[in-house]
LOPA-737877 format. One line per field, with one value per residue (C-alpha): x, y, z. Coordinates in nm, 3 decimals. Each point is the difference from the previous one (the first is absolute). Layout:
// residues N
xx <- (X;...)
yy <- (Y;...)
zz <- (Z;...)
This chain:
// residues 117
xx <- (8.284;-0.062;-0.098;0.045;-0.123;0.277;-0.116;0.096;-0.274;0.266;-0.055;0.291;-0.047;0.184;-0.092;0.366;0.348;0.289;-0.138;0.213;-0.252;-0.076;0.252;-0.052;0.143;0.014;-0.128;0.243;-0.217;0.010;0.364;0.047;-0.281;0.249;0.264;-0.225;0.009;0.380;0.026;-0.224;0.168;0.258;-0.156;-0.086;0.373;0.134;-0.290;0.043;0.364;-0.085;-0.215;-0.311;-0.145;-0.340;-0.055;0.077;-0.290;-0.235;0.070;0.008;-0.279;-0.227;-0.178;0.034;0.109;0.079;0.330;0.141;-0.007;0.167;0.376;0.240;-0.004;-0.393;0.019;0.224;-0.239;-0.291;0.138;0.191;-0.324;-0.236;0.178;0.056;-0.279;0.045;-0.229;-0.026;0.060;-0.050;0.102;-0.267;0.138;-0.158;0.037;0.268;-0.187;0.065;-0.269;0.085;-0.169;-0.197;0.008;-0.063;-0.302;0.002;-0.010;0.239;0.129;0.146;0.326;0.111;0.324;0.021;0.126;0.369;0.040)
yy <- (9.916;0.041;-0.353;-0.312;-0.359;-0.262;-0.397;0.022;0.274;0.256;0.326;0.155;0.354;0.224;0.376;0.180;-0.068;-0.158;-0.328;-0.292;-0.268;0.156;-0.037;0.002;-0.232;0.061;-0.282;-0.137;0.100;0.370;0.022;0.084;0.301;0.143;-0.033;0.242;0.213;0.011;0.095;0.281;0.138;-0.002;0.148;0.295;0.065;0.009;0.226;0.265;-0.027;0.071;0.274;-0.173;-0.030;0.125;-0.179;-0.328;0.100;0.037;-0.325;-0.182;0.173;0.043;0.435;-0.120;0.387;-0.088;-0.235;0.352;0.120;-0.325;0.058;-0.238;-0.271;0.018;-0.143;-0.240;-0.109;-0.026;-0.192;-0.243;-0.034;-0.015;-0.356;-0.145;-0.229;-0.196;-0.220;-0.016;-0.275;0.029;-0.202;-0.086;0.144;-0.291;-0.321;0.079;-0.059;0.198;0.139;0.038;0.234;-0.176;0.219;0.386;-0.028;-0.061;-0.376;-0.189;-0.337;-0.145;-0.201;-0.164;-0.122;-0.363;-0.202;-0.143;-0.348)
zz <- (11.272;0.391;0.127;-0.063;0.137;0.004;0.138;0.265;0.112;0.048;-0.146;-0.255;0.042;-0.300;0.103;-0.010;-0.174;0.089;0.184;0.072;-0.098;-0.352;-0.286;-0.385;-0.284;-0.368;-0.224;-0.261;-0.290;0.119;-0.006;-0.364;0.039;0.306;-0.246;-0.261;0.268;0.059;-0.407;0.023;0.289;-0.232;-0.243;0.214;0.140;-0.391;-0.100;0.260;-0.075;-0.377;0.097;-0.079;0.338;-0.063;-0.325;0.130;0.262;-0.239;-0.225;0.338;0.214;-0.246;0.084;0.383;0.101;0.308;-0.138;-0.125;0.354;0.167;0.119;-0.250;0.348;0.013;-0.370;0.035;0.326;-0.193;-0.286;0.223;0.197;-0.352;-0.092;0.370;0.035;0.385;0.207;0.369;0.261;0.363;0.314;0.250;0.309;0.155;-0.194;-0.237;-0.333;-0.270;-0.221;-0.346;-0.223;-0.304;-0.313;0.056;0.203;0.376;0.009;0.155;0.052;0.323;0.103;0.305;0.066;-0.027;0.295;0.005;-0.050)
């Protein structure tokens, strides 16, 4: 993503990392996939204990060659990143909605903090 269009007419612009108007949320029905993650991690630190390193590779990387030349933290990267499934939501720098990502495509829905009684 690199622009955005909130309501207001202000334009959300995500072109680098580490802005303070962008932020990500994981949906309750992705937790348990983040979880599968976590056991395969698992999985990995008892099989390279065992000795077993490169055939748990193989059963879990399918012929991706590449996985046989990842360091033992570049594994455990990519599967923790393989389950984690997150959505965006900004904050208009100017309004103060937030815009909620819709699904996995870039749609997104907009909130505006309600007025105090």
């Amino acid at each position: 993503m690199s622009k955005i269009a909130c309501k207001c007419g202000h334009i959300i612009v995500d072109q680098t990392d580490d802005l303070p108007y962008k932020g990500y949320y994981i949906k309750d029905t992705h937790i348990e996939e983040l979880y599968k993650g976590f056991d395969h991690i698992d999985q990995l630190i008892d099989a390279i204990k065992a000795d077993k390193r490169e055939e748990w590779i193989i059963q879990n990387f399918g012929n991706a060659a590449y996985a046989l030349e990842l360091s033992d933290s570049s594994l455990i990267h990519d599967l923790w990143l393989r389950n984690l499934k997150v959505s965006t939501i900004y904050t208009c720098e100017n309004c103060e909605r937030l815009l909620v990502q819709q699904g996995e495509e870039n749609t997104y829905k907009t909130y505006i903090e309600e007025p105090e009684d």
